[in-house]
Backbone as CSV, one residue per row, in Angstrom:
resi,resn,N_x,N_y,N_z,CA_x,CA_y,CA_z,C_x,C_y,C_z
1,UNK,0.815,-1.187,0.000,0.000,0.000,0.000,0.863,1.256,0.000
2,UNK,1.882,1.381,0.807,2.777,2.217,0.949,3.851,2.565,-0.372
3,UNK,3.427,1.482,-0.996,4.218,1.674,-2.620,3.447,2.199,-3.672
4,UNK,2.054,2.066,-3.405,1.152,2.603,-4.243,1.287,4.282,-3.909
5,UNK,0.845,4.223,-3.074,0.837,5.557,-2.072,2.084,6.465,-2.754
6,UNK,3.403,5.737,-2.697,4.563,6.556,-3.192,4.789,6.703,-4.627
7,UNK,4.130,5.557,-5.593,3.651,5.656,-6.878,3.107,6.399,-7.606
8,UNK,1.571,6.256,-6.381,1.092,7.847,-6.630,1.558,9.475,-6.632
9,UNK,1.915,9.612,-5.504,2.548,10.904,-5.457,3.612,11.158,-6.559
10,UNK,4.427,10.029,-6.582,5.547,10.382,-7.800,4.929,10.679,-8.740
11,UNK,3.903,9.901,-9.313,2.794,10.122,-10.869,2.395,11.801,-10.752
12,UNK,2.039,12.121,-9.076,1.623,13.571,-8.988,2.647,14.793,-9.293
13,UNK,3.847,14.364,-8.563,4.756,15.196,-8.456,5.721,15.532,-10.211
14,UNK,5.456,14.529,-11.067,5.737,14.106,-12.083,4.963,15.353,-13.148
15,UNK,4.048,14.886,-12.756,2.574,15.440,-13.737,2.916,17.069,-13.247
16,UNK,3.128,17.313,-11.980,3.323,18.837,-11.697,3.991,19.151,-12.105
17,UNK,5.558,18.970,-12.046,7.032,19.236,-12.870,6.338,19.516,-14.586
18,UNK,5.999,18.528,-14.969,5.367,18.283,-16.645,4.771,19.802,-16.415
19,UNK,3.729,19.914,-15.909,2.616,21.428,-16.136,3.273,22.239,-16.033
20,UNK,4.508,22.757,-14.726,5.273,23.824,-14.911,5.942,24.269,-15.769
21,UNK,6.827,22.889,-16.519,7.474,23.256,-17.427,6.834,23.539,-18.605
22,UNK,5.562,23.414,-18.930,4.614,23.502,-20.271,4.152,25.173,-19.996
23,UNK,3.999,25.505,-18.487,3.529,26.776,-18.308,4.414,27.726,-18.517
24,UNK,5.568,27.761,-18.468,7.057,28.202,-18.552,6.840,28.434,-20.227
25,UNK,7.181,27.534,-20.396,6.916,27.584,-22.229,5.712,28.170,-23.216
26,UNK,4.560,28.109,-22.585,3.558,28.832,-23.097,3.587,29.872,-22.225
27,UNK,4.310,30.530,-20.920,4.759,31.791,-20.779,5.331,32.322,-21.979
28,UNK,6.868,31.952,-22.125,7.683,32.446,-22.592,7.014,32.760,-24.484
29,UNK,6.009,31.640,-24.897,5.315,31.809,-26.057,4.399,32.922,-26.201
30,UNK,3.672,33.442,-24.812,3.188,34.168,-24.697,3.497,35.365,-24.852
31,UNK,4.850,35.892,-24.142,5.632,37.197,-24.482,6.108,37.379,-26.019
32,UNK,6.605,35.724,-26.424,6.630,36.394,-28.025,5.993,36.910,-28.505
33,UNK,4.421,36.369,-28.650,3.773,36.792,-29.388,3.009,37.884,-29.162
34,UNK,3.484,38.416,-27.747,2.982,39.804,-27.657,4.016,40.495,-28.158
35,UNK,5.518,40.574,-28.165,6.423,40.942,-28.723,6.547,41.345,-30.099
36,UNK,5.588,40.016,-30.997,5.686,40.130,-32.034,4.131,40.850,-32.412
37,UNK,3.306,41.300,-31.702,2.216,41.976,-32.286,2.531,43.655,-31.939
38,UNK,3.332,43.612,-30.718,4.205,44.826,-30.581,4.688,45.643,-32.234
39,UNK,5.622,44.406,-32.559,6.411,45.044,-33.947,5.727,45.305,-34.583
40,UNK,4.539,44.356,-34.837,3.491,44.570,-36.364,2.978,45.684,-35.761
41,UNK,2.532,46.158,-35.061,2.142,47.233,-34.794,2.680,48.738,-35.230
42,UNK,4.064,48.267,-34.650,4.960,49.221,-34.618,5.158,49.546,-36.211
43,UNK,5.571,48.357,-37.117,5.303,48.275,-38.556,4.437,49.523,-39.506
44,UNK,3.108,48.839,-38.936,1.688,48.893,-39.151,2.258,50.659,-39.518
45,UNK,2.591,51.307,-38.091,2.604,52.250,-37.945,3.380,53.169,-38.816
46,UNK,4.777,52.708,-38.857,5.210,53.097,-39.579,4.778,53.159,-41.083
47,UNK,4.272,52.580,-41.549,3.809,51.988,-43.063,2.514,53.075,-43.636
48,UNK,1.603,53.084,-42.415,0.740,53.957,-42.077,1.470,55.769,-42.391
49,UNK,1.785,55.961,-41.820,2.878,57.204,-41.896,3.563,57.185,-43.340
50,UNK,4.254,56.249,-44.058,4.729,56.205,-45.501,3.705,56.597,-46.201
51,UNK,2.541,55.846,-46.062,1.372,56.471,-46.956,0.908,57.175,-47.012
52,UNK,0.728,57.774,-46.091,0.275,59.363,-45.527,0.773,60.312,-46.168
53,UNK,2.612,59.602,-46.464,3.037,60.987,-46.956,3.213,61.137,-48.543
54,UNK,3.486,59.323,-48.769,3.166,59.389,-49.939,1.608,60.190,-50.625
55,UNK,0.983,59.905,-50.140,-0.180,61.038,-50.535,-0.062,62.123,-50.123
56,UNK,0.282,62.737,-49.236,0.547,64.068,-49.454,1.536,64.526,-50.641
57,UNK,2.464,63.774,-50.722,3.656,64.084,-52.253,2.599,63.733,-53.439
58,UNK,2.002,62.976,-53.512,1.135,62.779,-54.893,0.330,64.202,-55.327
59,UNK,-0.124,64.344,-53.706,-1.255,65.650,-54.174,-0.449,66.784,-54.880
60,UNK,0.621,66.856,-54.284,1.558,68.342,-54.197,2.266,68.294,-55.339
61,UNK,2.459,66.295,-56.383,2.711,66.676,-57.565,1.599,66.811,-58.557
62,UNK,0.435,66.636,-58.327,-1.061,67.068,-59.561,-0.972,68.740,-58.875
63,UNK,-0.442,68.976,-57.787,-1.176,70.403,-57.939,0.048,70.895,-58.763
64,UNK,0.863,70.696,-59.097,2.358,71.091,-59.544,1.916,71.028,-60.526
65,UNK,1.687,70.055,-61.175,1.207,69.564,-63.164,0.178,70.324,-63.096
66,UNK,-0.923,70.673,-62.295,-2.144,71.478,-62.321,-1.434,73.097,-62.747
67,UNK,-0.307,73.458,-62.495,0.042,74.694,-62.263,0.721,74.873,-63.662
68,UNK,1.612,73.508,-63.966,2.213,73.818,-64.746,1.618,73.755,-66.261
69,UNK,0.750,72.632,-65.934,-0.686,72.975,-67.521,-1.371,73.965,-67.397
70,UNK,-1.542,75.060,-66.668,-1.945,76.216,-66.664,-1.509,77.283,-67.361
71,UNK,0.095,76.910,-66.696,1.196,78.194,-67.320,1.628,77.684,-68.565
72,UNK,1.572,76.087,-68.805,1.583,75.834,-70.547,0.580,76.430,-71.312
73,UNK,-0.837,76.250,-70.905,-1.774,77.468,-71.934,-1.619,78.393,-71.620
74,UNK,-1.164,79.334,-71.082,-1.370,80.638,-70.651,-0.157,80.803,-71.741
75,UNK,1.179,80.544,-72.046,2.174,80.606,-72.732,1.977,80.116,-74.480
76,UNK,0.979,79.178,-74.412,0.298,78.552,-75.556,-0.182,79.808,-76.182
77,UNK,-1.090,80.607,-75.657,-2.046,81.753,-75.754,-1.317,82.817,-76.423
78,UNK,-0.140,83.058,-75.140,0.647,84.229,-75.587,1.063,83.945,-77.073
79,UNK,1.676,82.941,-77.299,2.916,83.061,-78.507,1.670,82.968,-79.923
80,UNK,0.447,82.383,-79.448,-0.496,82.447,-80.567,-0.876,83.390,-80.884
81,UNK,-1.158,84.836,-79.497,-1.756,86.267,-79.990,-0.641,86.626,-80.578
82,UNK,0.748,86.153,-80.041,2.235,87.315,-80.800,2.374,86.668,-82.203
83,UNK,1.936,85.569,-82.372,2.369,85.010,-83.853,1.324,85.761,-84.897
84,UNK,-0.189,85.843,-84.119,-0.994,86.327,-84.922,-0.666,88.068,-85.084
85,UNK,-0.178,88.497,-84.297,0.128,90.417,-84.307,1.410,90.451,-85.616
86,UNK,2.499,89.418,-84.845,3.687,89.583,-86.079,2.829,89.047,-87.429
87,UNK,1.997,88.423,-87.932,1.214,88.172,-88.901,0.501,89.425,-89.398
88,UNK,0.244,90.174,-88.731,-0.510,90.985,-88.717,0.925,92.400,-89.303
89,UNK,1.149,92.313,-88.678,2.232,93.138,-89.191,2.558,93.368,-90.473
90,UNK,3.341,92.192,-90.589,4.195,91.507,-91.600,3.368,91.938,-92.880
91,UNK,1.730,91.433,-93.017,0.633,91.756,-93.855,0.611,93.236,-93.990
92,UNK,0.669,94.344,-93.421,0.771,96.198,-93.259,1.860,95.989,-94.053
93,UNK,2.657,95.307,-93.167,4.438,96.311,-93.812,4.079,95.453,-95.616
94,UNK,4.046,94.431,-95.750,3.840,94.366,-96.892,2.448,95.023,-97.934
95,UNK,2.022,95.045,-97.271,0.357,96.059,-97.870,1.227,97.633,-98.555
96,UNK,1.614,98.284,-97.066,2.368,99.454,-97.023,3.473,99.734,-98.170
97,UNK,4.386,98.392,-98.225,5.274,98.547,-99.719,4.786,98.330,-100.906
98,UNK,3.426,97.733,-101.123,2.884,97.785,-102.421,2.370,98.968,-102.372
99,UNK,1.895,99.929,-101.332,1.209,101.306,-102.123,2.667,101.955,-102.265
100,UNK,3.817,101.852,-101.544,4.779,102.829,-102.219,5.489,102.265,-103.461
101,UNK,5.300,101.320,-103.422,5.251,100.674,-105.170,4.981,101.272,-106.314
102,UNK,3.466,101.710,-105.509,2.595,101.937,-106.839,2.590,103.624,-106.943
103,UNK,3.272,104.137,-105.807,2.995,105.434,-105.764,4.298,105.883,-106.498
104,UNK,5.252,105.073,-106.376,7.390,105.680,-106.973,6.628,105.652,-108.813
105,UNK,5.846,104.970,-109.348,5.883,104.123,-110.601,4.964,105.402,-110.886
C-alpha cells in the first residue's frame, strides 16, 4: 500500500514538474507573441505614416502639373496672340510697300 501511495505521489509530483514546465513555455510563447504583435504594430505604424506621406507628395505633384498645364496654356495663348500680331504686321508692312510701289511708278 505504501508503494502505491509513493507511486502515486511520484505520478503527482511528475505530472506537476510536466505542467510547470509547459507553463514556462507557453509563458515564454506568450511574451513572443505579444512581442511580435508589438512590432506589427509598430510596422503597421510606420507603413501607415509612408502612406500618408506618400499622398501628401502625390497631391503636391497634380497640384504642380495642375500649375504647370496652366502656365503651358497661358504661354500657348501668348505666342499664338504674338504670332498672330507679327502676322498681322508683316501683312501692313507688306500692304504698305505695295502702295509705295505703286505710288514711286
Amino acid at each position: 500500500m505504501f508503494q502505491n501511495t509513493q507511486s502515486a505521489q511520484d505520478k503527482l509530483e511528475n505530472t506537476k514538474e510536466r505542467l510547470l514546465a509547459e507553463e514556462v513555455i507557453l509563458h515564454d510563447r506568450l511574451k513572443e507573441y505579444c512581442n511580435d504583435i508589438q512590432h506589427v504594430r509598430k510596422k503597421k505604424k510606420a507603413l501607415s505614416q509612408i502612406i500618408k506621406n506618400m499622398k501628401i507628395e502625390l497631391n503636391a505633384k497634380k497640384i504642380a502639373e495642375q500649375k504647370l498645364q496652366s502656365r503651358l496654356q497661358s504661354l500657348e495663348s501668348t505666342l499664338k496672340r504674338s504670332m498672330q500680331n507679327y502676322e498681322k504686321k508683316m501683312f501692313q508692312r507688306k500692304h504698305l510697300q505695295e502702295k509705295r510701289s505703286l505710288l514711286l511708278q
